[in-house]
C-alpha positions, 0 to 999 in steps of 0.5 A, spaced: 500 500 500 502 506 498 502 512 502 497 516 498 491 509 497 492 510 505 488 516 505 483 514 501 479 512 508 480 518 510 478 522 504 471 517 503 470 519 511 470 526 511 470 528 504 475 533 505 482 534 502 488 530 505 495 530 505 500 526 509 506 529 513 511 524 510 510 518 505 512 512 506 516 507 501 512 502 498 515 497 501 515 500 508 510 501 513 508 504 520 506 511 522 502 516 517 500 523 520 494 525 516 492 533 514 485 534 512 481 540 510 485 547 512 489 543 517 493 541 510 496 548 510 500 545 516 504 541 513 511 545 515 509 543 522 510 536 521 514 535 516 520 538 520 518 533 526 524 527 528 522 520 526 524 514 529 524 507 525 525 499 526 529 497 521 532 490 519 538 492 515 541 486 510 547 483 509 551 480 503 548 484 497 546 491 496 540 493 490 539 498 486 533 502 490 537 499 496 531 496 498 528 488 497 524 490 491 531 492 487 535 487 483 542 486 486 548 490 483 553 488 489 554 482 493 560 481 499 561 477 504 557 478 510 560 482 516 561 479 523 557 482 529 563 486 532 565 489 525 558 492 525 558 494 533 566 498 530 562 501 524 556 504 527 559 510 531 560 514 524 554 513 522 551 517 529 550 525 529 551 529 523 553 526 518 552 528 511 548 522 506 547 521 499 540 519 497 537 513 494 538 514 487 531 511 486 528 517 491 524 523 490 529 527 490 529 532 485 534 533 480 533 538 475 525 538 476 525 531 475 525 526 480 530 522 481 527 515 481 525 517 473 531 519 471 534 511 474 528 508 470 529 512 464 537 509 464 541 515 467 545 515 473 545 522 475 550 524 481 546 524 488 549 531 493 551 528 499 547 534 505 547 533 511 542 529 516 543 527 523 542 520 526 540 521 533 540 514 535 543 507 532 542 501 536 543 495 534 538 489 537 539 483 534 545 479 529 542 472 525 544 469 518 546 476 515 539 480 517 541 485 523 535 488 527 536 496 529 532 501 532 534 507 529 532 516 531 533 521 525 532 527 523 527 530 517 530 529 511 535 522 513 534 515 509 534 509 512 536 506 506 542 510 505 544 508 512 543 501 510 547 503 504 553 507 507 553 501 514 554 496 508 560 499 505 563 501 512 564 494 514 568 492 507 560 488 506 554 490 501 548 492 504 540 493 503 534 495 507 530 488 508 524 491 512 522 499 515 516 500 520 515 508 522 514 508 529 515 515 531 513 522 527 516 527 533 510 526 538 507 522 535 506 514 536 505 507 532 501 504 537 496 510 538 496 510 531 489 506 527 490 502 521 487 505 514 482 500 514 479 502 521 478 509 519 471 509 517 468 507 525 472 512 527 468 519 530 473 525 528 474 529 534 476 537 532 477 537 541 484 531 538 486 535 534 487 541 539 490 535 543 495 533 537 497 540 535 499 543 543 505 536 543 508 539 538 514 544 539 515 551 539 507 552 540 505 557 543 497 560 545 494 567 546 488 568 546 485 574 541 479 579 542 472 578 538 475 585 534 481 582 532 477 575 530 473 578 526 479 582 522 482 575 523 477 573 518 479 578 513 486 576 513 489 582 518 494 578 523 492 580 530 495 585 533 496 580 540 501 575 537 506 581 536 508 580 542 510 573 541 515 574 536 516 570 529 519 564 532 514 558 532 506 557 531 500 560 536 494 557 537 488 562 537 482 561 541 476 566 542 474 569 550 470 563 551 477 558 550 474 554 543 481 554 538 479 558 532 485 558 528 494 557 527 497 562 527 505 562 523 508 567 528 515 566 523 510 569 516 505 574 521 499 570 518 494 565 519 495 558 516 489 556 518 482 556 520 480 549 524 472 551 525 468 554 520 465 559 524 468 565 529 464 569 535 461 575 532 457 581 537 450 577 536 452 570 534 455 567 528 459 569 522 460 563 516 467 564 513 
């Protein structure tokens, strides 16, 4: 299953735009954090969140998309546990990494995946991630079991690629589970084909969005809701500088809207109405 038919539940459900923060290989699976409706236009707040994956890493042949479903264009002996444990230091902090060629990574306005089918070899720039953790659990016929923390940006495929070659050995990606999207976890997670029994609570979304980081909360006036509704940034988050996110309530405490404090606009809307003197204004 693809990243993209993962959404089509959610889509059916709430017949509402979908997006995902962060796709996963086909070949993968585990954790997808899904924006519906306005709440797509938070996709920067997402996309930058850490990740951490269970991943069993191969040894003895390294494919083309450095993962099973590739064909083999390297084969070497297979590495001794020690060897790995020596090896696997380098590979934690800062590193610089070079992407998958079969990846998404785009390369002249084209993707990277269509460049490798149509026969090009194009040159993957190295750019710097960092691997916050890298541990290794179990070792057993050439199959090496790891759990692994990450920064946006970093391929674990890379990584099985690079420990692969560090050991004088070849390397691929046999298996990905995402177990952590920032603070976000697999296992409060639903599957794609549960979705349709839920009921969608707006009151979770509040609660999902205050785990995230550098997110602040201010309360704005019913003036400046209604200027709000216009596009007029609230005069009250100036005093929360340009770094980070606010979520705006009205007087009465209900979230109203995301606030980029960083771009001094609203990024989105989370209810389709706000308080007005005298009742309620559709926006």
């Amino acid at each position: 299953m693809t990243s993209f038919r993962a959404l089509a539940a959610v889509k059916r459900m709430l017949g509402k735009k979908v997006g995902h923060a962060g796709t996963l290989d086909k070949f993968a699976q585990g954790l997808l954090v899904v924006l519906t409706g306005s709440m797509t236009r938070l996709n920067p707040l997402f996309m930058n969140l850490d990740k951490r994956y269970s991943a069993m890493i191969r040894f003895g042949c390294e494919t083309d998309t450095l993962d099973p479903e590739g064909a083999v264009v390297r084969s070497a002996p297979v590495p001794t546990f020690e060897e790995i444990t020596r090896a696997v230091p380098q590979f934690i902090g800062a590193i610089e990494q070079a992407p998958p060629l079969y990846s998404a990574v785009h390369i002249d306005g084209r993707r990277a995946s269509d460049r490798a089918r149509d026969g090009e070899a194009p040159v993957m720039k190295r750019r710097s991630v960092t691997v916050h953790r890298f541990d290794l659990l179990t070792y057993e016929d050439g199959l090496l079991a790891c759990d692994i923390a990450v920064s946006k940006g970093t391929y674990i495929r890379s990584l099985a690629r690079d420990l692969g070659r560090a050991t004088g050995s070849a390397a691929h990606l046999e298996d990905l589970v995402r177990t952590e999207i920032g603070p976000f976890h697999l296992d409060e997670a639903h599957r794609a084909d549960e979705i349709e029994s839920l009921d969608p609570s707006l009151e979770r979304s509040e609660e999902y969005l205050l785990r995230l980081p550098a997110m602040n909360r201010m309360t704005c006036s019913n003036d400046e809701l209604s200027r709000m509704v216009h596009g007029q940034y609230p005069r009250s988050a100036l005093a929360l500088g340009r770094k980070g996110w606010a979520l705006a309530y009205d007087g009465d405490g209900v979230l109203q809207a995301v606030l980029d404090l960083a771009n001094r606009k609203i990024a989105a809307w989370l209810r389709p109405y706000i308080r007005e003197e005298g009742g309620y204004e559709t926006l």
